[in-house]
PDB file with SEQRES, HELIX, SHEET and CRYST1 records, atoms N, CA, C and O in Angstrom:
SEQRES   1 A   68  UNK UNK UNK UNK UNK UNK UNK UNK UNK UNK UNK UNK UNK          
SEQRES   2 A   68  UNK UNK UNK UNK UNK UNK UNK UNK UNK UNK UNK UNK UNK          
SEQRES   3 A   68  UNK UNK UNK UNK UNK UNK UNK UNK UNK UNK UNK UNK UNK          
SEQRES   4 A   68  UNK UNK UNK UNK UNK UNK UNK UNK UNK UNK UNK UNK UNK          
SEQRES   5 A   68  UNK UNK UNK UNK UNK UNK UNK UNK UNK UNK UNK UNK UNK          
SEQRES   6 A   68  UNK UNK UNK                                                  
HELIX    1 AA1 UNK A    2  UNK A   12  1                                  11    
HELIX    2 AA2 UNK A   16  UNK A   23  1                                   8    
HELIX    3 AA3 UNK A   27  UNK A   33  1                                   7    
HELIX    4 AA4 UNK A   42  UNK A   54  1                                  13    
CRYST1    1.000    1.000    1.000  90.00  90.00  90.00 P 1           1          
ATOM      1  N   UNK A   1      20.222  -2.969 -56.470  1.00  0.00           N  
ATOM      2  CA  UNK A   1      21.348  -2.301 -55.887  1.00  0.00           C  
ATOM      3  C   UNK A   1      21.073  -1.976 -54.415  1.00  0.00           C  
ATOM      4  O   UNK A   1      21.895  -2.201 -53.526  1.00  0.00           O  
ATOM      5  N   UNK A   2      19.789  -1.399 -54.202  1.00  0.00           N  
ATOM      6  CA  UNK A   2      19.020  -1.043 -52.830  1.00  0.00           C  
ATOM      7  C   UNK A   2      20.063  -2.275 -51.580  1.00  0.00           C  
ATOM      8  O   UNK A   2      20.801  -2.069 -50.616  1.00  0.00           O  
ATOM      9  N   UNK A   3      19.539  -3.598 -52.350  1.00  0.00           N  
ATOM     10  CA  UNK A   3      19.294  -4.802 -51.597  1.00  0.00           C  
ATOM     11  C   UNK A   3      20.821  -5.271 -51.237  1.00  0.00           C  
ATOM     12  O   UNK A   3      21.194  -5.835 -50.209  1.00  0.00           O  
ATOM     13  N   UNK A   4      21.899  -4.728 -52.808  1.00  0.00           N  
ATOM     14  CA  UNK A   4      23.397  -4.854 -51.973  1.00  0.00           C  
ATOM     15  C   UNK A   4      23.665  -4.074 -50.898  1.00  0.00           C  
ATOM     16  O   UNK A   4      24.371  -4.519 -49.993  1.00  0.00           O  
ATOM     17  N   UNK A   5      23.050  -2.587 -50.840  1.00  0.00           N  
ATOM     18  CA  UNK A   5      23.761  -1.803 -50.102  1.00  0.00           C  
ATOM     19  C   UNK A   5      23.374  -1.841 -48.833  1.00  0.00           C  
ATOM     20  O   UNK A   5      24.098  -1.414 -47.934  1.00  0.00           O  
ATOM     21  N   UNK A   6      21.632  -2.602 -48.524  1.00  0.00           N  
ATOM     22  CA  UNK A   6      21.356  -2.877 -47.261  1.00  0.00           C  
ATOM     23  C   UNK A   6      22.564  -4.172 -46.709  1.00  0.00           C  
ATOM     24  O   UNK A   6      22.916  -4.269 -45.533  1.00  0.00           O  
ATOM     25  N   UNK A   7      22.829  -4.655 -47.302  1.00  0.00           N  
ATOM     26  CA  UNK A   7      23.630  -6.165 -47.506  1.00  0.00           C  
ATOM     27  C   UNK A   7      24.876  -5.644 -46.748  1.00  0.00           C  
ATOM     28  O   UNK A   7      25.276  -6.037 -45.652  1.00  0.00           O  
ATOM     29  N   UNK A   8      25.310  -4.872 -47.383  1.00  0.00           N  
ATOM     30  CA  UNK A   8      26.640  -4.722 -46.682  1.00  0.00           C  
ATOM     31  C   UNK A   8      26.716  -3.543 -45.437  1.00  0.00           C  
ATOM     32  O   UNK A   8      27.724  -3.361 -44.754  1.00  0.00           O  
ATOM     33  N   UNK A   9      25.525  -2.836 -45.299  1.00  0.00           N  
ATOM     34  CA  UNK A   9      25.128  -1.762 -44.013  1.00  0.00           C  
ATOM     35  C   UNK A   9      25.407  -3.117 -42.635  1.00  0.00           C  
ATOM     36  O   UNK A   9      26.215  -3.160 -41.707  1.00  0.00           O  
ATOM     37  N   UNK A  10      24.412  -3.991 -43.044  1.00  0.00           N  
ATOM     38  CA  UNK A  10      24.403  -5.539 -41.986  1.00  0.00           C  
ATOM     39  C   UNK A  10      25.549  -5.739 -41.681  1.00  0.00           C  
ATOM     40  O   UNK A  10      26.127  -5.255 -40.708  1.00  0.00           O  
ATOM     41  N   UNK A  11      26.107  -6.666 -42.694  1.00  0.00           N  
ATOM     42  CA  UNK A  11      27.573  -6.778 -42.500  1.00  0.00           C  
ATOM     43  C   UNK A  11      28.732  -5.903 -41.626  1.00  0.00           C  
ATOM     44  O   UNK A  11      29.612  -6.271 -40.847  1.00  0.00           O  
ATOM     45  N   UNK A  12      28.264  -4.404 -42.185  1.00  0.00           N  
ATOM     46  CA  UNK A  12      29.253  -3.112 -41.385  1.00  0.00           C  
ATOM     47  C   UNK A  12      28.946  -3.400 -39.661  1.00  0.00           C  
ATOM     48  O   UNK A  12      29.659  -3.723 -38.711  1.00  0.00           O  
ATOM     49  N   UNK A  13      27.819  -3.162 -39.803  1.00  0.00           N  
ATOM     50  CA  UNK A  13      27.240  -3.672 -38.528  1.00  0.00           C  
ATOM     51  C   UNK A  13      26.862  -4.506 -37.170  1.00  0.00           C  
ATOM     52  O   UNK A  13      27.539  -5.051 -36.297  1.00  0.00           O  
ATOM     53  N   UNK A  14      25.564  -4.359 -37.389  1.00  0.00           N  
ATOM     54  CA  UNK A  14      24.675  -5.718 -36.690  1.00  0.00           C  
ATOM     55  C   UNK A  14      25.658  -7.170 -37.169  1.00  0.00           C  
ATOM     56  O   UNK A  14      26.086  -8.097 -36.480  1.00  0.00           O  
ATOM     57  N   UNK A  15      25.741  -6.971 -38.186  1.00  0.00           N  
ATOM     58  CA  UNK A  15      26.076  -8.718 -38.560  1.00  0.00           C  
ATOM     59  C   UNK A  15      24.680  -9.727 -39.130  1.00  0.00           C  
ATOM     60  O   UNK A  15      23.517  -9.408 -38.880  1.00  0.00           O  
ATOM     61  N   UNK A  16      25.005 -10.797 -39.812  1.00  0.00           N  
ATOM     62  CA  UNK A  16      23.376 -11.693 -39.909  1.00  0.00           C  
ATOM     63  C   UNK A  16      23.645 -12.389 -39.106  1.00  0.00           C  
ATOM     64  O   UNK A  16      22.579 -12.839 -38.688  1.00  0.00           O  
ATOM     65  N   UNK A  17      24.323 -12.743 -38.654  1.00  0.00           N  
ATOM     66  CA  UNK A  17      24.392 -13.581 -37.714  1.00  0.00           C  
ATOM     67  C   UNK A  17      22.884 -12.781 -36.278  1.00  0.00           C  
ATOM     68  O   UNK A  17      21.706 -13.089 -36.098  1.00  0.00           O  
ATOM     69  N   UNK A  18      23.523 -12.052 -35.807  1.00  0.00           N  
ATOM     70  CA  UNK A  18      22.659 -11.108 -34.494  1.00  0.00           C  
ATOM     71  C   UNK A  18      21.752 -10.636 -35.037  1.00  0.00           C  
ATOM     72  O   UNK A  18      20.832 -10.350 -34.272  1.00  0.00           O  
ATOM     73  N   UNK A  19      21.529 -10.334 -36.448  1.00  0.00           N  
ATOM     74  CA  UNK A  19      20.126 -10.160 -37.332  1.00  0.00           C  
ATOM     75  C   UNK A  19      19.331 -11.149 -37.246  1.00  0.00           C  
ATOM     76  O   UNK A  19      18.242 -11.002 -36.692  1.00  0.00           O  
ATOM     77  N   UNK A  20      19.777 -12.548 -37.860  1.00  0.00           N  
ATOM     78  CA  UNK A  20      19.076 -13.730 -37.708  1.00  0.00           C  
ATOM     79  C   UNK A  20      18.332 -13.629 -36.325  1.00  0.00           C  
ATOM     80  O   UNK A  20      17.117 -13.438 -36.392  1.00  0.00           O  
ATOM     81  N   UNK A  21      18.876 -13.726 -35.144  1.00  0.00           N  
ATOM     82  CA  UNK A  21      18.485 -13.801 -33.864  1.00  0.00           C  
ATOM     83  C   UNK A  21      17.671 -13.281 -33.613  1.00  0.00           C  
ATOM     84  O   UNK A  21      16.752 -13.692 -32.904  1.00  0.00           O  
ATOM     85  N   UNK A  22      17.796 -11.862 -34.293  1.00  0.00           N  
ATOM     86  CA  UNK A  22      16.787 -10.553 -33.532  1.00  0.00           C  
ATOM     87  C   UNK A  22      15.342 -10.845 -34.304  1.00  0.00           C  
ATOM     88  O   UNK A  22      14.326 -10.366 -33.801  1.00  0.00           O  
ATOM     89  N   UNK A  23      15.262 -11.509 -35.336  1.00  0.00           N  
ATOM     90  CA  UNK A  23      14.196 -11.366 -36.192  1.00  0.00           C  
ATOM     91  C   UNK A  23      13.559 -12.795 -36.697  1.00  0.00           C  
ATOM     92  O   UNK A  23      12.633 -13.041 -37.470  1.00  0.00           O  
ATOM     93  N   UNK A  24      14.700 -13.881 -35.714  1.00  0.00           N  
ATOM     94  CA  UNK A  24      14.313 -15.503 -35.708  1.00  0.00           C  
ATOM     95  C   UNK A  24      13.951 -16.183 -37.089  1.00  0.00           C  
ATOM     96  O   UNK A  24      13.017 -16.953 -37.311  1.00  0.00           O  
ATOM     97  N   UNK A  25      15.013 -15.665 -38.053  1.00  0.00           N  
ATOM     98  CA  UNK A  25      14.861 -15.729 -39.431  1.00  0.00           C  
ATOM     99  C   UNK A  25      16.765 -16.761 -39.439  1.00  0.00           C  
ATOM    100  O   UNK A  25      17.758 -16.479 -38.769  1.00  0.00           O  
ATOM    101  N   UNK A  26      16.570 -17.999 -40.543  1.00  0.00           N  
ATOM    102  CA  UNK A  26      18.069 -18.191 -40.453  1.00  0.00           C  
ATOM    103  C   UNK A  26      18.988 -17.141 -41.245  1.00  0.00           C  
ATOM    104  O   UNK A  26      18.540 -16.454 -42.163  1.00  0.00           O  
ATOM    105  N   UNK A  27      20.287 -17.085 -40.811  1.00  0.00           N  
ATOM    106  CA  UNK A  27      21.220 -16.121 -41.523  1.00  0.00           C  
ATOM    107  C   UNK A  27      21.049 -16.624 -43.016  1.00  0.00           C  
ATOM    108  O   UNK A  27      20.767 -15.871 -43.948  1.00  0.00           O  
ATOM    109  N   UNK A  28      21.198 -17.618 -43.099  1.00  0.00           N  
ATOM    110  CA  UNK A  28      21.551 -17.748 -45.061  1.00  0.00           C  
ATOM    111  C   UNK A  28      20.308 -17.354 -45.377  1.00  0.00           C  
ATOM    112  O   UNK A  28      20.425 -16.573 -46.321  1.00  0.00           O  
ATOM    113  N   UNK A  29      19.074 -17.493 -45.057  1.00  0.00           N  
ATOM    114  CA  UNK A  29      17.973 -16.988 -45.683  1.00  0.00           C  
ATOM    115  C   UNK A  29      17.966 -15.148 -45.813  1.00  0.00           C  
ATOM    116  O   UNK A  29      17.455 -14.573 -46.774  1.00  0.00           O  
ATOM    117  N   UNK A  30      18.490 -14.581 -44.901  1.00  0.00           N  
ATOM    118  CA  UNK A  30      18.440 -13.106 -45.012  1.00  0.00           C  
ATOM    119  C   UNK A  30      19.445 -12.737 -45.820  1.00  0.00           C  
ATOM    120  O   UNK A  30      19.493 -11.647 -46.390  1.00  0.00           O  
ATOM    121  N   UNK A  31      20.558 -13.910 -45.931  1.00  0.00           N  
ATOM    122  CA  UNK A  31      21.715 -13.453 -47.180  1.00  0.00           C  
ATOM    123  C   UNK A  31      21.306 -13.598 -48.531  1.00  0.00           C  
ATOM    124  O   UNK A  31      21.568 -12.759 -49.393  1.00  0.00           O  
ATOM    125  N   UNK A  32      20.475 -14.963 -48.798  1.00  0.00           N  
ATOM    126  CA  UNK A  32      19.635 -15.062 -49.765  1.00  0.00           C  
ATOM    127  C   UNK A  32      18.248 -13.654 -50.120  1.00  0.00           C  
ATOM    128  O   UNK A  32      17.878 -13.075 -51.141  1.00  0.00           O  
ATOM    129  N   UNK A  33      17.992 -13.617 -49.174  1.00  0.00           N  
ATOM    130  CA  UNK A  33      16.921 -12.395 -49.503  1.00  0.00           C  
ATOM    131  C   UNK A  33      17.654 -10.997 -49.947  1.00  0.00           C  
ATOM    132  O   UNK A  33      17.066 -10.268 -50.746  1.00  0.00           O  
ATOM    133  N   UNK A  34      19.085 -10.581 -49.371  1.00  0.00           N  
ATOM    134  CA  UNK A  34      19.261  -9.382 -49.453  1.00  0.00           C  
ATOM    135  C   UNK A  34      20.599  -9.433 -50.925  1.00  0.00           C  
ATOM    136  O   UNK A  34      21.508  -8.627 -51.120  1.00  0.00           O  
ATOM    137  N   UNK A  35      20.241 -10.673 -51.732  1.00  0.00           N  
ATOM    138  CA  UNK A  35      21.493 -10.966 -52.296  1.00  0.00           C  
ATOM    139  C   UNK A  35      21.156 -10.039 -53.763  1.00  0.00           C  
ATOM    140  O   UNK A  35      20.103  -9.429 -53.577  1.00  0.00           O  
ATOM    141  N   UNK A  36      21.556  -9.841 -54.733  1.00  0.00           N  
ATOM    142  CA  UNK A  36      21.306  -9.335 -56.000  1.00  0.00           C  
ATOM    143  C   UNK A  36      19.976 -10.211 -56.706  1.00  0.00           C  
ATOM    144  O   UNK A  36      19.174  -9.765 -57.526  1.00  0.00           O  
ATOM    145  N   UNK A  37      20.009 -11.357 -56.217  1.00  0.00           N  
ATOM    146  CA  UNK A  37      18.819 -11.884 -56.874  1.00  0.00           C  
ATOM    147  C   UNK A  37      17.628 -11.988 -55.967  1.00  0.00           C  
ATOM    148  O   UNK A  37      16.575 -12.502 -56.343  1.00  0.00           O  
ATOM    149  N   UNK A  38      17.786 -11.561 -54.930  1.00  0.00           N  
ATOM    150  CA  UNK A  38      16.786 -11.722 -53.874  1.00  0.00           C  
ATOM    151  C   UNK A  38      15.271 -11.224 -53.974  1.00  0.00           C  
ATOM    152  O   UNK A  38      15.045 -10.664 -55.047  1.00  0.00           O  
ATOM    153  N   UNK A  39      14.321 -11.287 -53.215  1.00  0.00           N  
ATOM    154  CA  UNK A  39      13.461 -10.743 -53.499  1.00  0.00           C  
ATOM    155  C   UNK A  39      12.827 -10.949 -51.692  1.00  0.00           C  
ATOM    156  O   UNK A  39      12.158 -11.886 -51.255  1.00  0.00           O  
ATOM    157  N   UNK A  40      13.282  -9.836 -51.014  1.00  0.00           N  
ATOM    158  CA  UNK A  40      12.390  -9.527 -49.853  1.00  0.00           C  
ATOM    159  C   UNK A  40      11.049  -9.514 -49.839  1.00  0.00           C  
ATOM    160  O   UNK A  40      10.573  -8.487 -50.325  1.00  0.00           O  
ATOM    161  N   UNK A  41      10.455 -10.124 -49.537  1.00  0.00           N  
ATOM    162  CA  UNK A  41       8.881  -9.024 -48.495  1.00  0.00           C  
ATOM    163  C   UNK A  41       8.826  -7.809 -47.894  1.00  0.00           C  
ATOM    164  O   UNK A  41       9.678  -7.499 -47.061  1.00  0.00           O  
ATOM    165  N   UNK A  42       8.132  -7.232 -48.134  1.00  0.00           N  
ATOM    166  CA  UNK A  42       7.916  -5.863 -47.424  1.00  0.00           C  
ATOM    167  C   UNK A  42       7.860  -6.504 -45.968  1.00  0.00           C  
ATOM    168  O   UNK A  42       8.864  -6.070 -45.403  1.00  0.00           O  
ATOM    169  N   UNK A  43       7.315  -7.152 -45.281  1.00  0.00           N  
ATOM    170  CA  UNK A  43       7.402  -7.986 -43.964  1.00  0.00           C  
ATOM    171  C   UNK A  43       9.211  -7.835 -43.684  1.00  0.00           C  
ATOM    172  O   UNK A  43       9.843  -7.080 -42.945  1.00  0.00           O  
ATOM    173  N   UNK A  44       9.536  -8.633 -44.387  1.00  0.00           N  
ATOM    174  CA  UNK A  44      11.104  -8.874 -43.909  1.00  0.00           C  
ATOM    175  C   UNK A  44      11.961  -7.552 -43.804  1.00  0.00           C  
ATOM    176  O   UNK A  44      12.556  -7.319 -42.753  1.00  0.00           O  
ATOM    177  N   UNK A  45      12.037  -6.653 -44.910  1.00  0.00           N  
ATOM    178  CA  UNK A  45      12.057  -5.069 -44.867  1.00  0.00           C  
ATOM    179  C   UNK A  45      12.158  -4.698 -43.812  1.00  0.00           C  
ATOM    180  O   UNK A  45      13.183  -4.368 -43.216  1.00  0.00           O  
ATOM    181  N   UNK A  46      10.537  -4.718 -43.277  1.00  0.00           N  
ATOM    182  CA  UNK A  46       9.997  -3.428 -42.304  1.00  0.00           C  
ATOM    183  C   UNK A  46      11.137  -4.453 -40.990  1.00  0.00           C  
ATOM    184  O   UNK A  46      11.938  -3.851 -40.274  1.00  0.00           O  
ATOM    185  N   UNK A  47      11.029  -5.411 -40.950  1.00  0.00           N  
ATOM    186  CA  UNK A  47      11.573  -5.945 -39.229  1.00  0.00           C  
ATOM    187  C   UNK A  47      13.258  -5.658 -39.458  1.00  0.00           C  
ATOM    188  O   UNK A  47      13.892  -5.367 -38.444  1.00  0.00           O  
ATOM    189  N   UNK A  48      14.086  -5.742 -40.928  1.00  0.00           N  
ATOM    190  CA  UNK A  48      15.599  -5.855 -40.619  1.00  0.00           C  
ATOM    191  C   UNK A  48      15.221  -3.839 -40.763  1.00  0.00           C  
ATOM    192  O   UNK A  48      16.187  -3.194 -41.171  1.00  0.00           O  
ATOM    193  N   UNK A  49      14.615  -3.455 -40.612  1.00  0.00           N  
ATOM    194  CA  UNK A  49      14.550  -1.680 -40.794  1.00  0.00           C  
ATOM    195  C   UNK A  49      14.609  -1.504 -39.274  1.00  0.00           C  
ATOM    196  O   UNK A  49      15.432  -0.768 -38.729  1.00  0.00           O  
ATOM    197  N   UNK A  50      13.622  -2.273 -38.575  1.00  0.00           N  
ATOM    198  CA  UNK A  50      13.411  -1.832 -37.162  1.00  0.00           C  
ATOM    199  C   UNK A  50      14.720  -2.296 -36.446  1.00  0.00           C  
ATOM    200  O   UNK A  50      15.377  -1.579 -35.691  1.00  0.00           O  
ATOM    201  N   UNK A  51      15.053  -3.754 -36.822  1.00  0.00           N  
ATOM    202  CA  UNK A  51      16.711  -3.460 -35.909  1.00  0.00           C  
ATOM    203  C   UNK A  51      17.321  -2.517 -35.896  1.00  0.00           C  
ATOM    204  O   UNK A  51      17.686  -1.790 -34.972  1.00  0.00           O  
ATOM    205  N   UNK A  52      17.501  -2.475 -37.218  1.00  0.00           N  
ATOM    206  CA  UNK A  52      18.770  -1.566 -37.791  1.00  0.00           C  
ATOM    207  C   UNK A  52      18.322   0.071 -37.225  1.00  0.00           C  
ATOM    208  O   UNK A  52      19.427   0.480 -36.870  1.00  0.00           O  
ATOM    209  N   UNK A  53      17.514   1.008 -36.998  1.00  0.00           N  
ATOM    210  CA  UNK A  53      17.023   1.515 -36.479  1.00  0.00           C  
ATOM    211  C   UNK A  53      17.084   1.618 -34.962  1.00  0.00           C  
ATOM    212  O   UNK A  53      17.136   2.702 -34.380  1.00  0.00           O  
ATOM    213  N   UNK A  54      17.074   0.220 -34.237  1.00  0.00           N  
ATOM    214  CA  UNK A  54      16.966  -0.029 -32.818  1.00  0.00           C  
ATOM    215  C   UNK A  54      18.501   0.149 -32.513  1.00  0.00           C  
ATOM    216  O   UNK A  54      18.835   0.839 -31.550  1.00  0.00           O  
ATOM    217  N   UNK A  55      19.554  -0.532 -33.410  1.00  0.00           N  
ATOM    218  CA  UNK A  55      21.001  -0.961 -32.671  1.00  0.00           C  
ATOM    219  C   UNK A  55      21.669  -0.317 -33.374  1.00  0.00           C  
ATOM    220  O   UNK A  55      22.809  -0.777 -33.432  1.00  0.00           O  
ATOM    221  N   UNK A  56      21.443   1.015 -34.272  1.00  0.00           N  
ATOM    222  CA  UNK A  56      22.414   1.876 -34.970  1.00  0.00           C  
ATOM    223  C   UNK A  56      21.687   3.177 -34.094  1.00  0.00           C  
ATOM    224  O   UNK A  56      22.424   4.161 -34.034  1.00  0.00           O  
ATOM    225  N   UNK A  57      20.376   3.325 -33.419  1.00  0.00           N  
ATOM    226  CA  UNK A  57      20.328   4.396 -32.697  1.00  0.00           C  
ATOM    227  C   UNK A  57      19.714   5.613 -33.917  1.00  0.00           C  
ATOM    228  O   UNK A  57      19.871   6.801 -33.635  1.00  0.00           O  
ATOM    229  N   UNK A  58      19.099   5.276 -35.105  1.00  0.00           N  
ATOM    230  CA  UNK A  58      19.017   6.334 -35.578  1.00  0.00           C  
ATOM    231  C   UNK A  58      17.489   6.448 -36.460  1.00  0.00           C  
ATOM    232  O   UNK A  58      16.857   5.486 -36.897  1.00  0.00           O  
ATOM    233  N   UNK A  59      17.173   7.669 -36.556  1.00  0.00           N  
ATOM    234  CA  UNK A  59      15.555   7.643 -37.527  1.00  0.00           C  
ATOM    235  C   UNK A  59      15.530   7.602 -38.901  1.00  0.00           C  
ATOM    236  O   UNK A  59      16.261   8.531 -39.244  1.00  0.00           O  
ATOM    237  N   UNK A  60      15.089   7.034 -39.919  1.00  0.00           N  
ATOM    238  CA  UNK A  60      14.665   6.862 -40.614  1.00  0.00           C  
ATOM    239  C   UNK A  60      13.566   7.410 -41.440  1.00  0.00           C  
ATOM    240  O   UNK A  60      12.776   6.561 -41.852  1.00  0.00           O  
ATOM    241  N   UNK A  61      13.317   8.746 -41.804  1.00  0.00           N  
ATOM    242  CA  UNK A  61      12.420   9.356 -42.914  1.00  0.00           C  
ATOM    243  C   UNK A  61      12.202   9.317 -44.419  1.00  0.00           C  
ATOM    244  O   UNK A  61      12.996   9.685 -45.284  1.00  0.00           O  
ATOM    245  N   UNK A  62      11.073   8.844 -44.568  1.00  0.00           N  
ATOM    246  CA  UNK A  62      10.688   8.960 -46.097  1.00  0.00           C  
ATOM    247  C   UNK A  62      10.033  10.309 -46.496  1.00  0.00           C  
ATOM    248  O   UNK A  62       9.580  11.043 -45.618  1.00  0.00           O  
ATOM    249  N   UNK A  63       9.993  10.552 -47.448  1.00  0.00           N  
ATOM    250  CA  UNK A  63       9.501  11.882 -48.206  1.00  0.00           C  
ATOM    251  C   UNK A  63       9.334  11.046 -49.504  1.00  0.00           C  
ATOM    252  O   UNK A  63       9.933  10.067 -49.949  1.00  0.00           O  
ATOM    253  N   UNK A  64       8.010  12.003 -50.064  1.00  0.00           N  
ATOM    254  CA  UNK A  64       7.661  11.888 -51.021  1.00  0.00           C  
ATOM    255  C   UNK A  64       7.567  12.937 -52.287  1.00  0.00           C  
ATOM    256  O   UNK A  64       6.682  13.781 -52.146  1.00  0.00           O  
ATOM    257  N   UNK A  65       8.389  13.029 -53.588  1.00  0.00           N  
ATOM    258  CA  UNK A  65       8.780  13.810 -54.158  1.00  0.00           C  
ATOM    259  C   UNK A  65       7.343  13.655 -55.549  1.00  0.00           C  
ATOM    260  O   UNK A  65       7.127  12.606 -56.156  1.00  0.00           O  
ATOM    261  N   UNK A  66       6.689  14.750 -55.730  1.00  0.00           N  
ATOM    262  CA  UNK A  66       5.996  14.916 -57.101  1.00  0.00           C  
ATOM    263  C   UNK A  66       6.420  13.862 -58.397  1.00  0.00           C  
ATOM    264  O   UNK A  66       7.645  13.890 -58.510  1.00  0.00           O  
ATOM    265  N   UNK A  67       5.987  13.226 -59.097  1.00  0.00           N  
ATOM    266  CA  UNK A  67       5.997  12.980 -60.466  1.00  0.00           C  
ATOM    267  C   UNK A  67       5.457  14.170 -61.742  1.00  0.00           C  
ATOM    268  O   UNK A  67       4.314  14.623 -61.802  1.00  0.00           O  
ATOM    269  N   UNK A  68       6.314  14.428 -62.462  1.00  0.00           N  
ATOM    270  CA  UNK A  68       6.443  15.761 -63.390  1.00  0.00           C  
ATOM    271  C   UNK A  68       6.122  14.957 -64.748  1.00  0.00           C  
ATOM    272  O   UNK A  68       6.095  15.551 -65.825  1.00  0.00           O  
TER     273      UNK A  68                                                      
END                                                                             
């Protein structure tokens, strides 16, 4: 679900098209990666994180919550 909702953040956005570019990856391959059956790299992740980050202008925090 993660991987639709990054899917369509792009789309709202950046676009794959100007994704592709920024990260010299082809568009159908990042549509393929971010599709329901996809399966990213943590590699591919961390670089469409840093656009998206760079050309939406905004930070990104993780936290880590206990296991009970």
């Amino acid at each position: 679900m993660a991987r639709l909702v990054l899917r369509d953040l792009i789309n709202a956005t950046v676009g794959f098209e100007e994704l592709a570019v920024e990260i010299a990856k082809p568009s159908k391959s990042l549509h393929r990666m971010l599709s329901a059956k996809g399966n990213p790299t943590m590699d591919n992740l961390t670089i469409i994180f840093k656009v998206l980050r760079q050309k939406l202008n905004v930070e990104i925090e993780v936290h880590t919550v206990p296991c009970h």
